[in-house]
N, C-alpha and C positions, 0 to 999 in steps of 0.2 A: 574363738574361745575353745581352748581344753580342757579337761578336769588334770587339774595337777594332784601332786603328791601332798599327803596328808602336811607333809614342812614346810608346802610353800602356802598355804594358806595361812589369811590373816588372823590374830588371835585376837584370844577373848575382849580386851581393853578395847580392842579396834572395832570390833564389830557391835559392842556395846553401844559405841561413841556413833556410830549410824545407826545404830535401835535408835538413842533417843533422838538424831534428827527425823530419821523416818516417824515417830509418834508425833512433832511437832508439823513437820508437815501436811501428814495424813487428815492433822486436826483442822490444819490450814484450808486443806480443800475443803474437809467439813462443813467450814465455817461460809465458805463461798456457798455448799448445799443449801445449808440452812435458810441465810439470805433470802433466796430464791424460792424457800418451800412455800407449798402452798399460795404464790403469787404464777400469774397469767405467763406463761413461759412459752416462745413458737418453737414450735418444732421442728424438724426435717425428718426424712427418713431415710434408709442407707441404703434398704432393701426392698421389692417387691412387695405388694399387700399390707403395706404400713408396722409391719414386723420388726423394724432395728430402730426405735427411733433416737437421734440425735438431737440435744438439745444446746442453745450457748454458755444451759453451766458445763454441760458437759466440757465444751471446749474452754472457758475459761478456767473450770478448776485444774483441768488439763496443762493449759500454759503457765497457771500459778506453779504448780509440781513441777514441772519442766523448769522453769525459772529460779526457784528454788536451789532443788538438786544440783543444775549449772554451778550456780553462785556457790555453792558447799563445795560439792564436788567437780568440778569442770574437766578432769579425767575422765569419768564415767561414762557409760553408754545408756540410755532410755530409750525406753520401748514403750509408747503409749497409745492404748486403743485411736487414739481419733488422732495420732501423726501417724503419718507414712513413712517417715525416717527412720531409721535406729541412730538417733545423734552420739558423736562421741568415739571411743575405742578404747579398748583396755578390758580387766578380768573382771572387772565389773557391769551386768546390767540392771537395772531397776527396772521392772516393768509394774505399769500404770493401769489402772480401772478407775479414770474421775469421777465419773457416777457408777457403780453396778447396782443395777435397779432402777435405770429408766424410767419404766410405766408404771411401776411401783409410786415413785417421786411424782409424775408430770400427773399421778390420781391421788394426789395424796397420801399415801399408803408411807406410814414411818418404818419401812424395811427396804433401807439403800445404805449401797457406801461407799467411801473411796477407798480401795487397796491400793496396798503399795507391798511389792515383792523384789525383792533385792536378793539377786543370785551372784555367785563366785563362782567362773567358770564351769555355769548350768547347772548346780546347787543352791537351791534358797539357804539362804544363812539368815536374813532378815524380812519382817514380816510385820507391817503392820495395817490396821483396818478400821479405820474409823464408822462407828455407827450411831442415828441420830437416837437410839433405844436402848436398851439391855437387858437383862434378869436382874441390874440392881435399881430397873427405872429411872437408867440418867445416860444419857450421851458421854462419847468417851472413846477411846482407842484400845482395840486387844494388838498387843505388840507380842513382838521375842524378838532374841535372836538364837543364832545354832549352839546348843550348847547351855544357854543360860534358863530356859522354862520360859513360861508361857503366862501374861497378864493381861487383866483388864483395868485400866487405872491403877497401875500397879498393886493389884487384888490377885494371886496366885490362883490361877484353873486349873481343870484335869479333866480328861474324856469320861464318860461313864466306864461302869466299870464292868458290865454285865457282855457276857462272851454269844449270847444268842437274843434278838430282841423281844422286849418283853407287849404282852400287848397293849396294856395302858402308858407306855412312855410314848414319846414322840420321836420319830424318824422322817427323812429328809429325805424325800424322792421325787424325779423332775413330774411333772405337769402331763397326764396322759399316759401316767407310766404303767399302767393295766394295757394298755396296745401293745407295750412293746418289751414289755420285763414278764416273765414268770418266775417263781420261785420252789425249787424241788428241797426237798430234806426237811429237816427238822424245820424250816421256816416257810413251808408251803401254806401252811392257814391262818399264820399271823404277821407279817411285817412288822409289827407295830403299828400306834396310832399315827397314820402318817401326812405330814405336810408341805406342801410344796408354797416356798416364801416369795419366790419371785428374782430372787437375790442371789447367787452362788457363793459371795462373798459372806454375806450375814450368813450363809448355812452352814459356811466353812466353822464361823468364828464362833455359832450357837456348839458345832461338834465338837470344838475344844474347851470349852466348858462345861460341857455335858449337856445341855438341855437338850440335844437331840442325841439320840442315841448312834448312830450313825447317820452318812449322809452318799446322798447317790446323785452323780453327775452322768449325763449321758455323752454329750459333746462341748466339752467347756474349751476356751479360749484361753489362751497361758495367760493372759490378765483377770481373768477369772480368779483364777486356782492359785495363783507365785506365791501370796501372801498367807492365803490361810491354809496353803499346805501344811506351811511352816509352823504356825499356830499350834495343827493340831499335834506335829510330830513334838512339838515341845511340850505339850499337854499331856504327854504320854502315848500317843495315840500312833498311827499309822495310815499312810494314803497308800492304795495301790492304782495302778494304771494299766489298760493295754489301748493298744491303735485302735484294734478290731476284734471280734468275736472270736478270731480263730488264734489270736497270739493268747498267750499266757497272761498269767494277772501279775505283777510285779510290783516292789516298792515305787515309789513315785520318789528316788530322792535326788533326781539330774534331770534339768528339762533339758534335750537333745534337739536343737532343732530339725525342721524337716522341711522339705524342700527347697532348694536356695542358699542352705547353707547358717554360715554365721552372719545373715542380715537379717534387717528386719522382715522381706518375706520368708526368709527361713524360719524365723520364732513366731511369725504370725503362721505360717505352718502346722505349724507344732497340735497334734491332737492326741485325746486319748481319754478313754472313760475314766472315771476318776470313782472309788469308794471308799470313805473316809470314815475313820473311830477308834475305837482300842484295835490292838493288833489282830481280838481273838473274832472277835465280831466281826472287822472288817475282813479279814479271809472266809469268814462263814458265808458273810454274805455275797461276796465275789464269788465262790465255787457254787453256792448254792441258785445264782442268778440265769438266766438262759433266753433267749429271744422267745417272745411272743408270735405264735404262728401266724401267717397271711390271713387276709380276707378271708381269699379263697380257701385256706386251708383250715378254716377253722370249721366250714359246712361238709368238708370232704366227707369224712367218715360220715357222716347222714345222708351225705346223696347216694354214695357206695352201697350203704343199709338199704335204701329206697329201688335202687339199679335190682339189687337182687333177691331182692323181697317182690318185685314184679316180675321177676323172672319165673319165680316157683308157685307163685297163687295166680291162678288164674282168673281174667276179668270178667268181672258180674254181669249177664246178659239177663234182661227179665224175658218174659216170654215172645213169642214175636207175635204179630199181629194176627185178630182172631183167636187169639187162644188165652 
């Protein structure tokens, strides 16, 4: 896959016409979630220390999507967290999260969902995200596609609209993130009131409708992020991304894969911090963001003070003995 020229992309009528199967599907896996919620579900794990866990909605709402999209589209390529393939070929790939929010779902926690992110040639153009909640208190789909805006139920959204965050809104930042974030300039004593959902997906979809004022990823997975990138840039908003600390921050508007190439370990590759909201906030808080120092380096400068504060006061001897 290349990025072509702004002519050879497909238009509006066309990418409409996959918004709304992508909202019908998205609902589809939903509706597998739901099923499933709150009943006795086994689990697997993926990773070390019970940390990734996999479950069979997972994989079934997975092969419903797959199965799906096939049937619609059987041109197409898919990329879904729990296959190993990239089935298909052509400018098109969808890429899949049947559950985001695992342990969220397997504790009953109603903040999961299934994304669904549909690129053209490493651009999302389509986006949609099923959640079993909302800010209107009803289960439902935030869709778009490139170009046309940004819904819930088809109920028009928008990113907040405030350029620096304020301290009684809510803001969206990972789990632990006082380890490993600090924040300099104007946003050093406030963040906002912040929370961490569990979900990347719902935090994407809460920052294009503004309930969270921006949102901070640290290492998300392109089935994470395909869908509600897209969300937000139609909400008015803006995602940036870099690999690493030491690249720049940039729009996020091409996933490029990374290592491997155009397969699917190339786009399972694919990384990169992600900070999402209105354009002015989210560059605030990108430039304003910086790693949190070591262990070790956070006692440095006390031990230093201590090294040479024993150097210049000499130790207390009381008298010696007999005296």
């Amino acid at each position: 896959m290349t990025l072509g020229t702004q002519a050879t992309w497909p238009d509006a009528a066309i990418l409409a016409g996959i918004e709304a199967d992508a909202v019908a599907f998205a609902q589809g896996g939903g509706n597998i979630l739901l099923k499933y919620f709150r009943t006795n579900v086994e689990v697997e794990y993926k990773g070390a220390g019970k940390g990734d866990p996999v479950s069979k909605v997972d994989r079934e709402s997975e092969a419903y999507l797959r199965a799906a999209i096939h049937d619609r589209y059987p041109s197409h390529s898919i990329l879904g967290e729990e296959g190993n393939e990239l089935d298909g070929e052509g400018d098109y790939l969808w890429v899949l999260d049947p559950l985001d929010g695992t342990t969220n779902f397997l504790n009953r926690l109603p903040f999961f969902a299934v994304s669904i992110g549909v690129l053209y040639r490493g651009v999302p153009v389509v986006g949609a995200v099923f959640v079993p909640t909302s800010g209107l208190l009803e289960q439902g789909v935030y869709h778009a596609h490139l170009g046309g805006g940004a819904f819930f139920e088809g109920h028009a959204i928008r990113v907040a609209g405030n350029p620096l965050p304020e301290a009684a809104q809510l803001s969206g930042l990972p789990g632990g993130y006082w380890r490993r974030i600090r924040f300099g300039g104007e946003v050093r004593n406030s963040p906002g009131e912040v929370r961490t959902l569990g979900s990347i997906a719902v935090e994407l979809a809460l920052t294009a409708d503004g309930t969270l004022q921006y949102s901070v990823f640290g290492a998300p997975k392109i089935w994470d992020v395909a869908g509600g990138v897209l969300l937000v840039r139609e909400a008015g908003g803006l995602s940036l991304t870099h690999a690493t600390r030491t690249d720049p921050w940039a729009p996020l508007e091409r996933f490029a894969p990374g290592k491997g190439g155009d397969t699917a370990e190339g786009f399972r590759n694919w990384r990169g911090a992600v900070v999402a909201g209105n354009a002015e906030i989210a560059w605030n808080m990108a430039t304003a963001m910086y790693g949190a120092p070591r262990p070790g380096e956070t006692m440095r400068p006390v031990v230093n003070a201590l090294k040479w504060a024993s150097q210049q006061i000499p130790l207390f001897r009381g008298p010696g003995p007999g005296k």
